[in-house]
C-alpha positions as CSV (number, residue, x, y, z in Angstrom):
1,X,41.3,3.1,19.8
2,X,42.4,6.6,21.6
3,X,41.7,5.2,24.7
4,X,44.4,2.1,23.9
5,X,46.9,4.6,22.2
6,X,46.8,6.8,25.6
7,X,47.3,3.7,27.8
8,X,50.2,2.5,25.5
9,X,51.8,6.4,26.1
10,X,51.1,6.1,29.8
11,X,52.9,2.6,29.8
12,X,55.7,3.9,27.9
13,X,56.3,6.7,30.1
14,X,56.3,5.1,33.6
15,X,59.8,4.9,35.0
16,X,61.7,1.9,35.8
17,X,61.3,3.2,39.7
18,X,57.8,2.6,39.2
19,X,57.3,-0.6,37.2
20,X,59.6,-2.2,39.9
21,X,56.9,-1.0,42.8
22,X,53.9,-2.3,39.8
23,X,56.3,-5.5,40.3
24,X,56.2,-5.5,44.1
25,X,51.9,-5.0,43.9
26,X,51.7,-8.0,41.4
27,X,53.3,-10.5,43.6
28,X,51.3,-9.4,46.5
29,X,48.1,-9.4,44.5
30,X,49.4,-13.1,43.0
31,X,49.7,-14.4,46.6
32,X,46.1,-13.1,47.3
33,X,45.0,-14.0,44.9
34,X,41.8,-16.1,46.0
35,X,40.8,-13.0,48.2
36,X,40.8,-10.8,45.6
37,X,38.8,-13.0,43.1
38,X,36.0,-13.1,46.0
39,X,35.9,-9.1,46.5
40,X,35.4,-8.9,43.1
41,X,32.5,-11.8,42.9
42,X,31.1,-10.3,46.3
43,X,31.6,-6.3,44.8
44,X,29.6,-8.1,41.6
45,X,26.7,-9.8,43.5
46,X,26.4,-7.2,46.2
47,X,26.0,-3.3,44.2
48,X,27.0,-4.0,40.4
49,X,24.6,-6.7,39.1
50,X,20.9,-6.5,37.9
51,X,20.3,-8.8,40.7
52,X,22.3,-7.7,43.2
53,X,21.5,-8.0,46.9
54,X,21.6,-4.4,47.2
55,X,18.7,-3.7,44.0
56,X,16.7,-6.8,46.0
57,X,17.0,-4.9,49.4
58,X,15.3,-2.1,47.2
59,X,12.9,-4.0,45.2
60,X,11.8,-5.5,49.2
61,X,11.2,-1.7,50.2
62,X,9.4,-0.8,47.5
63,X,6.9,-4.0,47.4
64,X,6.4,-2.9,51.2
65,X,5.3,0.5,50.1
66,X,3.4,-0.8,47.2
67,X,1.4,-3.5,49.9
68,X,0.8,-1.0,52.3
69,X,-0.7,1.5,49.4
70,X,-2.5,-2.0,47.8
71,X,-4.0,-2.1,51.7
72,X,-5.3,1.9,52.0
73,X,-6.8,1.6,48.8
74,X,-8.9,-1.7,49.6
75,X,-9.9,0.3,52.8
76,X,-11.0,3.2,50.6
77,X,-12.9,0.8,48.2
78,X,-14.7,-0.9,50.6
79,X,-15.7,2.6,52.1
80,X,-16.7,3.7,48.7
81,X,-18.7,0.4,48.2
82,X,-20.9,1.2,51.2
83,X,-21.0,4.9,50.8
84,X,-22.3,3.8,47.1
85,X,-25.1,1.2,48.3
86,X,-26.2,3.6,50.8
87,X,-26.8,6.6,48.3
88,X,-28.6,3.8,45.8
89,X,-31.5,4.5,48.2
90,X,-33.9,7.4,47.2
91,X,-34.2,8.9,50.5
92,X,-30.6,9.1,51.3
93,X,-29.5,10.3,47.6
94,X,-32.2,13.2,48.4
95,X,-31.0,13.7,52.1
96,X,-27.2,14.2,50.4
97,X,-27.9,16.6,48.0
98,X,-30.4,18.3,50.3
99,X,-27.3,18.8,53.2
100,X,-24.1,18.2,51.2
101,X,-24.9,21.0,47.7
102,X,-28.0,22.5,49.0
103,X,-30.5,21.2,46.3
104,X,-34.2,22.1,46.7
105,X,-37.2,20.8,44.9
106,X,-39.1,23.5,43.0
107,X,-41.9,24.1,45.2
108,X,-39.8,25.1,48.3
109,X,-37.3,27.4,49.6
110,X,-34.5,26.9,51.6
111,X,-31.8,28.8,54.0
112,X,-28.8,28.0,54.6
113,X,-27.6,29.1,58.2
114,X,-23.6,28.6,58.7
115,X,-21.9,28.9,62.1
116,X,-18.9,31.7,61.3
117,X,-17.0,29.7,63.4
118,X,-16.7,26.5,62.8
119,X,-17.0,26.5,58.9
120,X,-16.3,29.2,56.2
121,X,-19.1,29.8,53.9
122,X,-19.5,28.2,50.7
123,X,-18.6,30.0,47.5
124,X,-21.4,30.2,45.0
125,X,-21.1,27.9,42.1
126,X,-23.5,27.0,39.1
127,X,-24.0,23.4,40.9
128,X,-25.6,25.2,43.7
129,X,-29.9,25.5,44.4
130,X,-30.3,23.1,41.8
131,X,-34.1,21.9,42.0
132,X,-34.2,18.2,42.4
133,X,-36.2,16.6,39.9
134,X,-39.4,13.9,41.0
């Protein structure tokens, strides 16, 4: 209700001056009148609408991100998959936690020997010299 009391005001105080150059952009706009009805359907279908060609353009990037994230994580999977099947074998469970945490059964010792160069040592943690169990 303000908001059509202040557009009545501002009505009421435009000058004649003025309402005869509102006049003079009427008739132009009447003449044009099919080209401004399609800027208005194309300014609708192209930014303003749910549907819009622009949101499309952006729903298209998105479900190219979304298959090329689908596709890294299938790669990853099937890596996992054979990783998995290859440490379901005793041996190479043993030979894993032997290299990888430094695990030892109880009957043996073991020394770790790092190159300072190429890798940084370890820091201790409560995971570490577990004894693997027969």
């Amino acid at each position: 209700m303000a908001f059509l009391h202040a557009f009545c005001l501002t009505l009421w105080q435009i000058s004649y001056n003025d309402m005869k150059s509102l006049s003079t952009i009427w008739k132009h706009l009447r003449r044009l009148k099919y080209v401004v009805v399609l800027a208005f359907i194309v300014l609708i279908n192209g930014f303003l609408d749910e549907n819009s060609f622009w949101n499309a353009r952006l729903r298209r990037e998105r479900i190219a991100v979304l298959q090329n994230e689908l596709r890294l994580l299938r790669q990853k999977y099937e890596e996992d998959t054979r990783r998995y099947e290859m440490l379901s074998q005793r041996h190479e469970l043993e030979r894993v936690a032997r290299e990888k945490y430094h695990m030892k059964r109880a009957d043996e010792d073991i020394f770790v020997i790092y190159d300072a160069e190429k890798e940084q040592q370890p820091q201790p943690d409560s995971m570490a010299y577990m004894p693997i169990e027969r």
